[in-house]
C-alpha positions in Angstrom: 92.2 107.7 87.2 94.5 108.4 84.0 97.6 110.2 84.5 97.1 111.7 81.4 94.0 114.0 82.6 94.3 117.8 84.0 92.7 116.7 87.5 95.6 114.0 87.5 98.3 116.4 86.6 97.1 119.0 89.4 96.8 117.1 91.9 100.3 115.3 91.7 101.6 119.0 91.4 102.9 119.1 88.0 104.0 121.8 86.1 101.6 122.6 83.3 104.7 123.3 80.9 106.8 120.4 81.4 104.9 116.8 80.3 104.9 114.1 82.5 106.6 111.0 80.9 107.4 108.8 83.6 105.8 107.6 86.6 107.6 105.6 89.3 105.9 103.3 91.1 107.5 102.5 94.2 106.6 100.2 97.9 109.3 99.5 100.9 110.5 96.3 101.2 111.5 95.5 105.0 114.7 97.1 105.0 112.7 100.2 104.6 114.3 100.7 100.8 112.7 102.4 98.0 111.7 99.6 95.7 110.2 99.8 92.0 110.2 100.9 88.5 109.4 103.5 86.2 106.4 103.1 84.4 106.0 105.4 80.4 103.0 107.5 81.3 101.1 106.1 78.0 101.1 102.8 80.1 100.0 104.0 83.6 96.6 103.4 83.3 96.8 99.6 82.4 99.3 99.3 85.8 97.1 101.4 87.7 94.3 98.5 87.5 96.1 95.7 86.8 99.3 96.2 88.9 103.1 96.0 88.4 104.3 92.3 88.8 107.9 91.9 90.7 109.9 88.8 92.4 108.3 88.4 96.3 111.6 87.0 97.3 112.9 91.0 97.0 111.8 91.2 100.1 113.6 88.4 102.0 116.8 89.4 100.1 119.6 90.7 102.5 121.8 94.2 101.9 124.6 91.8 100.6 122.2 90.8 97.8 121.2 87.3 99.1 117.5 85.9 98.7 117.4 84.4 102.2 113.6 83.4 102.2 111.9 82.9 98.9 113.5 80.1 97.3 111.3 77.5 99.0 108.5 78.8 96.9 110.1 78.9 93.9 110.1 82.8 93.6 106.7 83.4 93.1 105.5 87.0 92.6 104.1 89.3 94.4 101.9 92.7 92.3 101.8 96.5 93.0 99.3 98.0 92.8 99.6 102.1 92.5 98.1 104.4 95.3 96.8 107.3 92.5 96.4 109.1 95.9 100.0 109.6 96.9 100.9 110.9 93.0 103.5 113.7 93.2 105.4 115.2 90.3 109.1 115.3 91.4 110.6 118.9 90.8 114.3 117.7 91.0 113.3 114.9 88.3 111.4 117.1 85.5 109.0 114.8 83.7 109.0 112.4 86.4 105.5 112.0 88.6 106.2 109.3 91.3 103.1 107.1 93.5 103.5 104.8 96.6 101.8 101.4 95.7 100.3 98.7 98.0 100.9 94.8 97.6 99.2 91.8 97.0 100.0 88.2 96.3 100.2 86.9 93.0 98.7 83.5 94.4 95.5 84.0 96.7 97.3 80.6 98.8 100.5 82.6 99.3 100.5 85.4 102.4 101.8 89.0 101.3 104.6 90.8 103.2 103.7 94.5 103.0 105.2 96.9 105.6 103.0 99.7 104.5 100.0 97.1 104.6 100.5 95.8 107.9 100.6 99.6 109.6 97.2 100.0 107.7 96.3 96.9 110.0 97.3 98.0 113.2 96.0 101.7 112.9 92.4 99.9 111.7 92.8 98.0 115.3 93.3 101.5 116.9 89.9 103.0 114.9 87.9 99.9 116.3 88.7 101.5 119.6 87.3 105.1 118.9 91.3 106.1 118.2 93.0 107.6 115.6 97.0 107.7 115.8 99.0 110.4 114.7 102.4 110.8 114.2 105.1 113.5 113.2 108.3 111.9 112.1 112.2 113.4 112.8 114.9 111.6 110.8 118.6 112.4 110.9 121.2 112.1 108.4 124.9 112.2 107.6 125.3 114.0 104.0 128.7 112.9 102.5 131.3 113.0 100.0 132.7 110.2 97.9 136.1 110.3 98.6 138.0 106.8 97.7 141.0 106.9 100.2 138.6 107.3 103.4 137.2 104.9 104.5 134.0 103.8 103.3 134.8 105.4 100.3 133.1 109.0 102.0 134.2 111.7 104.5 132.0 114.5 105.5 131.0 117.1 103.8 130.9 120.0 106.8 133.7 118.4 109.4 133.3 121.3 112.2 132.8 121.0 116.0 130.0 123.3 117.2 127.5 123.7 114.2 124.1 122.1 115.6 121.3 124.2 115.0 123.3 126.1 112.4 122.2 126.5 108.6 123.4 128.5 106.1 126.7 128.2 103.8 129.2 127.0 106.9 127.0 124.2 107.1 125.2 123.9 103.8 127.6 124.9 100.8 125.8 125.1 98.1 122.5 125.1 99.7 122.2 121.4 98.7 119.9 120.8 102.3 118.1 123.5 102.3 117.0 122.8 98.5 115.9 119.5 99.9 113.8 120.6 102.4 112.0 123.1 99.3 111.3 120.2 97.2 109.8 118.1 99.9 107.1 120.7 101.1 106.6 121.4 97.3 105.4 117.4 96.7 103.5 117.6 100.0 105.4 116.0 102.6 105.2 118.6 105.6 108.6 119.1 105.5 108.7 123.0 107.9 112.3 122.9 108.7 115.9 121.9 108.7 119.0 122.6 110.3 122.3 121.2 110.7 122.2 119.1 113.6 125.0 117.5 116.5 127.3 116.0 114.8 129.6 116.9 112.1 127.8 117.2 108.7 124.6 115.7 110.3 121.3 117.3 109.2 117.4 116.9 110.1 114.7 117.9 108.0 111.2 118.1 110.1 108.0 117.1 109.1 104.7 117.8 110.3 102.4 115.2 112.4 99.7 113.7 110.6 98.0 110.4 110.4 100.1 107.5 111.2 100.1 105.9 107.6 100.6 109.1 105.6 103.3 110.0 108.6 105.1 106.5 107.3 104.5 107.5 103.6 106.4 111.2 103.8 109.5 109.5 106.5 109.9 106.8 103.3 109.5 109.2 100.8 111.8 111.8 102.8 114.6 108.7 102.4 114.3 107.5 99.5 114.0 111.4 98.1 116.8 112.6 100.0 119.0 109.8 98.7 118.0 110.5 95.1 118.7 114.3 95.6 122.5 113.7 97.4 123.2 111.6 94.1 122.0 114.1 91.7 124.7 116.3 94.0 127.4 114.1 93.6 127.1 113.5 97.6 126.1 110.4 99.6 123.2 110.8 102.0 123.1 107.6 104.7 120.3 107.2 107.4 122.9 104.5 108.8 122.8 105.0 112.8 126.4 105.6 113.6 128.4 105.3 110.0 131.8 107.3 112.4 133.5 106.3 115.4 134.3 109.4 116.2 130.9 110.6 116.2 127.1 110.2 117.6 124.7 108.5 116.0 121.3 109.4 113.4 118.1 109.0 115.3 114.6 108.1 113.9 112.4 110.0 116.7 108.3 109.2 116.6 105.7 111.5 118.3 102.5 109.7 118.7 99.3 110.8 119.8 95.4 109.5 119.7 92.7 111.3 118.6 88.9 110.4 119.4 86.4 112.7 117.7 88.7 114.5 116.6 90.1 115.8 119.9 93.5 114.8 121.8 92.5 112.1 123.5 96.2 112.0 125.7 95.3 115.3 127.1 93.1 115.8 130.2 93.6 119.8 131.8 91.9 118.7 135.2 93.9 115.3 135.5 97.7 115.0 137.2 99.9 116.4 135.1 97.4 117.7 131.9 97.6 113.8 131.0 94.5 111.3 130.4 94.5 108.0 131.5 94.7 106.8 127.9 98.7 108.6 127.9 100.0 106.4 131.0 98.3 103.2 129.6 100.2 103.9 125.9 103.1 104.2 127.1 102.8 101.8 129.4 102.3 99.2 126.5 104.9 100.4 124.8 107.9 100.0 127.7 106.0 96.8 128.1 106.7 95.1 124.7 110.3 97.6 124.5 112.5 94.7 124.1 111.0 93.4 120.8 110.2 96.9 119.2 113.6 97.2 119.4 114.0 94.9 116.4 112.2 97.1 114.1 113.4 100.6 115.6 116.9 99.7 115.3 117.4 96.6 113.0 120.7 96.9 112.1 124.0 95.4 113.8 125.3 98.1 113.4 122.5 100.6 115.1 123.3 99.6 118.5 126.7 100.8 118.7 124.6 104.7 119.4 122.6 103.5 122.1 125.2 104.2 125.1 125.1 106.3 127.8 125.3 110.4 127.1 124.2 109.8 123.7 120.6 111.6 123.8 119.5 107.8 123.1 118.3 105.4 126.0 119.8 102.4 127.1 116.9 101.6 129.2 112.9 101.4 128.4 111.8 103.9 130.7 109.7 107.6 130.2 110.1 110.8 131.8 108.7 114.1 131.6 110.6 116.0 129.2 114.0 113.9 129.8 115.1 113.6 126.6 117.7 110.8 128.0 114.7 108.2 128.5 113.1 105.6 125.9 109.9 108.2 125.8 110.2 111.6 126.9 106.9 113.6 127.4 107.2 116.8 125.8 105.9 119.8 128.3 102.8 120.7 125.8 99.4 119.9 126.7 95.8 120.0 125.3 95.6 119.4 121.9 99.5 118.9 121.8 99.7 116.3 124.5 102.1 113.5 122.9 104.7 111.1 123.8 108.4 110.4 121.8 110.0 107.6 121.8 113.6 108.3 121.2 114.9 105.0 120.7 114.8 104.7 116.7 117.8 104.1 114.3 117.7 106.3 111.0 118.1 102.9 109.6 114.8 101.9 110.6 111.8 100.9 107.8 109.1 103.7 108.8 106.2 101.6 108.4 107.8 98.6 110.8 108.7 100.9 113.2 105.0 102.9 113.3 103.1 100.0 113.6 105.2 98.1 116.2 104.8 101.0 118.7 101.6 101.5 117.9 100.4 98.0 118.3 102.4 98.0 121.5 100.4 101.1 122.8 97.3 99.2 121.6 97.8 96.5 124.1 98.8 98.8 126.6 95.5 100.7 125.8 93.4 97.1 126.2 94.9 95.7 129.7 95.3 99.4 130.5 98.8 98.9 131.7 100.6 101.3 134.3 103.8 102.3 133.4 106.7 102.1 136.4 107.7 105.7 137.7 109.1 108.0 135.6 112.4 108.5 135.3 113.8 112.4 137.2 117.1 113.9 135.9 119.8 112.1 134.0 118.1 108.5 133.2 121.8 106.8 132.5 122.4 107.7 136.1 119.2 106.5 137.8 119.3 102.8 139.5 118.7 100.0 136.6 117.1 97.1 136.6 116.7 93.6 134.7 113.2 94.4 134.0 114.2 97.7 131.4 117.2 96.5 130.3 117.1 96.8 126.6 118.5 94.1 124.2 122.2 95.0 124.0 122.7 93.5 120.4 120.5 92.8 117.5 120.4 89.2 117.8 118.8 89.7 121.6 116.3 92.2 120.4 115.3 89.3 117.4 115.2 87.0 120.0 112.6 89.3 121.7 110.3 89.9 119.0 110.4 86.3 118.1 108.4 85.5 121.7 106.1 88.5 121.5 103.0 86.9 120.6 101.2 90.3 120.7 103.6 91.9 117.9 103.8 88.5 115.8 99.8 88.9 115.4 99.5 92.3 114.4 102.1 92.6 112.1 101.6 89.3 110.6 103.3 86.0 111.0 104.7 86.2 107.9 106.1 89.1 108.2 107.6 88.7 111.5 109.1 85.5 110.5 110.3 87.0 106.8 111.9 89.6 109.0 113.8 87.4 111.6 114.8 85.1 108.7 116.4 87.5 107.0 118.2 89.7 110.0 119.3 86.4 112.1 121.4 85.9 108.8 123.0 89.5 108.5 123.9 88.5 112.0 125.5 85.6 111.4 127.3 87.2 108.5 128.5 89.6 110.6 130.0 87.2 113.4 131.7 85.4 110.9 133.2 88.5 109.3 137.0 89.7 110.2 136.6 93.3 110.8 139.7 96.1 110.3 138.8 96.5 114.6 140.4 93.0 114.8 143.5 93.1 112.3 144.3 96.4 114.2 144.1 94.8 117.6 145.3 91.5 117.2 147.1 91.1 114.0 150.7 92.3 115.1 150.3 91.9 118.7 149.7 87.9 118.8 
């Protein structure tokens, strides 16, 4: 399909009086990062068939800019190919259309690693059962101001107590947020609402459920955009789970539900509690393989520091009925909105990785039609705990989990997996080798 042509142009939204030049071509890597480049529109129809070639080791290279997995190769490449589908002219970016792309090797020998590839995989496991997934996507984030005496170079931008659910100028000066949340829903990724949230100068724009790869494709296009529009601000916008002692964390919340021809198939009105069958086995698949989705929900060092108790996160895989302090909380809709939550996610997470782990999980749970354990009543960080849903307390434990789940390892792909674990198990050790300002402050003066 050429760029160039009216039906191109329409569909990607453009505005008939200012030209597209540019396309950017972008794909996730694992981190969950916005990788690509920009393309001159005279030459997007030669890189729409024949695909945009870039170095695979991009995606075994670390945050700190180190190829940890590729090298053994010899850094062969790996090609993007645009999805003409996902085209969007970008608003804030006049003259800029963007696409999402999906990956191939550059050697038929040589295995891919392709997040968005790999959910594609496990949703086609879920259609051979008569399922379709669906998911609705809530990211939080912490919109900042570069400021070179704090520290990490930012502070916040709205530093209040007491503003969740607010919006407006105390919260929004400028109206930088709620333009945000405009020029999402104008490129078509269901963004309905936003608001200030909890903590200080932490926002969440919402977006509406659909099916689970075009769910992934609007929470990685959210990112990425959001980031691009804080910059054009002169802010910072970071999906880091807990950037501020002093405050909670940024959550990555997932509702999944199944549809079978076409109908809510978690729903049953005559059953105990308006819930099928096909509910209780889902979820119990996914508290089943909790320890090793916790890689991919929250797969940074830093994201467990938000998972203690009183946080609104769990520190426990359990479920509950609308108990929004357990790993999946049942929200009190039923019939055609019957769903589950899991509330364990790190705003750090890589939407695809995170999608398709807990829906491969519920897939299993689906095929040996696991029970869950009871649910959880009242204040889950209270309840009695037990060795068997304790949650990895570190990311090291919860790589160490996904690297025995045989279950996971084969539906996202081997090489993924072990790409994946490669690459974190060194951020940890960089991070255990690394004198922090916590220990010069402790122990520097004192001993």
């Amino acid at each position: 399909m050429a760029v160039q042509s009216s039906d191109a142009l329409a569909a990607a939204g453009a505005d008939p009086t200012v030209p597209i030049t540019s396309v950017r071509v972008l794909y996730s890597d694992l981190h969950g990062i916005a990788r690509g480049k920009d393309v001159p529109v005279q030459e997007f129809d030669r890189i729409a068939e024949q695909g945009l070639a870039f170095c695979s080791a991009v995606m075994g290279t670390d945050l700190r800019h180190t190829p940890v997995v590729g090298g053994e190769e010899g850094y062969p490449d790996l090609h993007a190919h645009p999805d003409v589908s996902t085209l969007r002219a970008l608003p804030w970016e006049p003259g800029v259309a963007c696409c999402l792309s999906d990956l191939a090797s550059a050697h038929p020998d040589v295995p891919v690693v392709d997040p968005r590839g790999a959910l594609k995989a496990v949703t086609a496991d879920l259609e051979s059962l008569g399922l379709a997934p669906v998911v609705g996507p809530e990211l939080e984030f912490f919109l900042l101001v570069p400021d070179p005496s704090a520290p990490g170079g930012v502070r916040r931008l709205v530093d209040r107590l007491s503003m969740v659910y607010t919006v407006g100028p105390q919260v929004d000066p400028g109206g930088t947020v709620r333009r945000m949340s405009e020029c999402l829903a104008e490129v078509g990724l269901g963004t309905f609402a936003m608001n200030h949230e909890f903590m200080n100068s932490q926002y969440e724009i919402n977006q509406l459920h659909c099916g689970a790869v075009e769910a992934a494709d609007r929470a990685f296009r959210l990112k990425a955009h959001v980031k691009d529009m804080a910059a054009q601000a002169g802010l910072v916008a970071t999906f880091m789970g807990k950037p501020f002692n002093d405050q909670g964390g940024s959550g990555f919340h997932l509702h999944l539900s199944l549809e079978r021809d076409g109908a809510n198939a978690l729903g049953a009105p005559d059953a105990p509690d308006g819930v099928a069958d096909e509910l209780r086995h889902f979820v119990g698949g996914i508290l089943a393989h909790a320890p090793a989705t916790m890689a991919l929900l929250n797969p940074t060092v830093n994201a467990y520091r938000r998972l203690v108790p009183d946080s609104l996160a769990p520190t426990q895989a359990n479920w509950g009925w609308d108990n929004r302090s357990t790993f999946v909380r049942i929200p009190p809709e039923r019939g055609p909105a019957t769903r589950i939550e899991v509330r364990v996610g790190d705003g750090g997470a890589n939407p695809y990785l995170a999608t398709a782990a807990l829906l491969a999980a519920g897939a299993h749970g689906l095929r040996e039609r696991t029970e869950p354990p009871e649910p959880i009543s009242g204040d889950a960080y209270r309840a009695e705990q037990s060795e068997a849903t304790r949650l990895p307390h570190c990311l090291e434990d919860a790589l160490d989990a996904l690297d025995g789940d045989t279950v996971l390892r084969e539906a996202l792909g081997a090489p993924l997996v072990d790409m994946f674990l490669a690459m974190k198990r060194f951020e940890v050790e960089r991070h255990r080798a690394w004198t922090s300002d916590w220990e010069l402050e402790e122990y520097l003066h004192s001993l």
